[in-house]
C-alpha positions in Angstrom: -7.8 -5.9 8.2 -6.2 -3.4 5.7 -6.3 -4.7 1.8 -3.4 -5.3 0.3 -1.4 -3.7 -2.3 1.8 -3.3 -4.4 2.8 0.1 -4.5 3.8 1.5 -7.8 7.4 1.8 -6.9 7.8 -1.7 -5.5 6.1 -2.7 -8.9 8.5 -1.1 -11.0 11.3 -2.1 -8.2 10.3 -5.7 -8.9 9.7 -5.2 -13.0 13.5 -3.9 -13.2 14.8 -6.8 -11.2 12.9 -9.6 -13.7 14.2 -7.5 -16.3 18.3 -7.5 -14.7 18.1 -11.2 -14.4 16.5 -12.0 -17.5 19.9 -9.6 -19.2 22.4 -11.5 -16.8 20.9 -14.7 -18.6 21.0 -13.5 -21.8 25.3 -13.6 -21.9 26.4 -16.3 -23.8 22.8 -17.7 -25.1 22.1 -18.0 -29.0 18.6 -16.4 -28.8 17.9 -13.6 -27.2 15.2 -11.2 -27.0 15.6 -7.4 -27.6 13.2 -5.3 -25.5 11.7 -2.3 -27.5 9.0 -1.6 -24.8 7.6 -2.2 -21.9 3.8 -1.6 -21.3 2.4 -2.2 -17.8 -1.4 -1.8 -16.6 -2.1 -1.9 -13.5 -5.7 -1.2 -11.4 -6.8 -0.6 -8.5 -10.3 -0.6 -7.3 -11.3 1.7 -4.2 -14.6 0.7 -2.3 -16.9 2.6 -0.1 -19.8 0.9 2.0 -22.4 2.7 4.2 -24.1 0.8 6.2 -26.8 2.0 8.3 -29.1 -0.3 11.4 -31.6 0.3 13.4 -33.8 -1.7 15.9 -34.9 -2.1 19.1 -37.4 -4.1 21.8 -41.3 -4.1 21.6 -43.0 -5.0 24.8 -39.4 -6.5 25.8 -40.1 -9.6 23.9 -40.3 -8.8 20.1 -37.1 -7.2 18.7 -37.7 -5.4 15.2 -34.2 -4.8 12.9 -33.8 -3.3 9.8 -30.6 -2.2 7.9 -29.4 -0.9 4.5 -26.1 -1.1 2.2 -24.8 1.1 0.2 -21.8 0.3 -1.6 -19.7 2.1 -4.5 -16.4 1.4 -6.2 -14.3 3.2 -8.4 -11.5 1.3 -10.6 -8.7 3.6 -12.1 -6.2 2.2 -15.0 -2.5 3.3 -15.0 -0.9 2.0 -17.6 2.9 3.1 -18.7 5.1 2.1 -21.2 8.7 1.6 -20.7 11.7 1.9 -22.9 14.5 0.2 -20.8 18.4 1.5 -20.8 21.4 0.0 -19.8 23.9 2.4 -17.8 26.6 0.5 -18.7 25.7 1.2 -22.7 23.2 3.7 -22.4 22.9 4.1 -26.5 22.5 0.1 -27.1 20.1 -2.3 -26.8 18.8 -4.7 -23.9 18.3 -8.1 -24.3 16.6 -11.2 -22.4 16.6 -14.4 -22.1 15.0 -16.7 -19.8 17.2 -19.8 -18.8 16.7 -23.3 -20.4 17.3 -25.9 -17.5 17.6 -28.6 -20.2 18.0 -27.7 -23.8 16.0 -30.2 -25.8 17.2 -32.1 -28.9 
């Protein structure tokens, strides 16, 4: 069974889409949030494991086995940071909001 993963693309693919629907619910709301930058780390951790056996049948009644692991993992950082334009004003500024299903009192 293959790990899974996110590849970086579909991780920025899915950041930009949080980001367009937090600006599309940003128009018309009284507090808004201006985003300066975006900083993003992500890891990911590659294993390797040896693993070695051996055994075999004494006198065809007495079976002797022995093994050994070896395992080793490397974990690598990317971070990036972000400063999100709008095409539609490429020189302004974008701003989120997250929606309010009920606005309290």
């Amino acid at each position: 069974m293959q790990p899974e993963y996110l590849p970086l693309a579909e991780a920025i693919g899915d950041l930009r889409n949080e980001l367009i629907t937090g600006v599309d619910n940003a128009v018309g709301e009284d507090l808004k949030f201006l985003v300066e930058t975006i900083e993003v780390e992500l890891q990911v951790v590659a294993t390797n494991t040896l693993r070695g056996e051996a055994g075999g049948t004494v006198f065809g009644v007495l079976t002797l086995k022995g093994g050994a692991d070896h395992a080793s993992a490397a974990t690598h950082k990317v971070k990036l940071i972000l400063k999100p334009k709008s095409s539609s004003a490429p020189e302004g500024d974008v701003y989120v909001a997250d929606p309010v299903p009920v606005r309290p009192n």
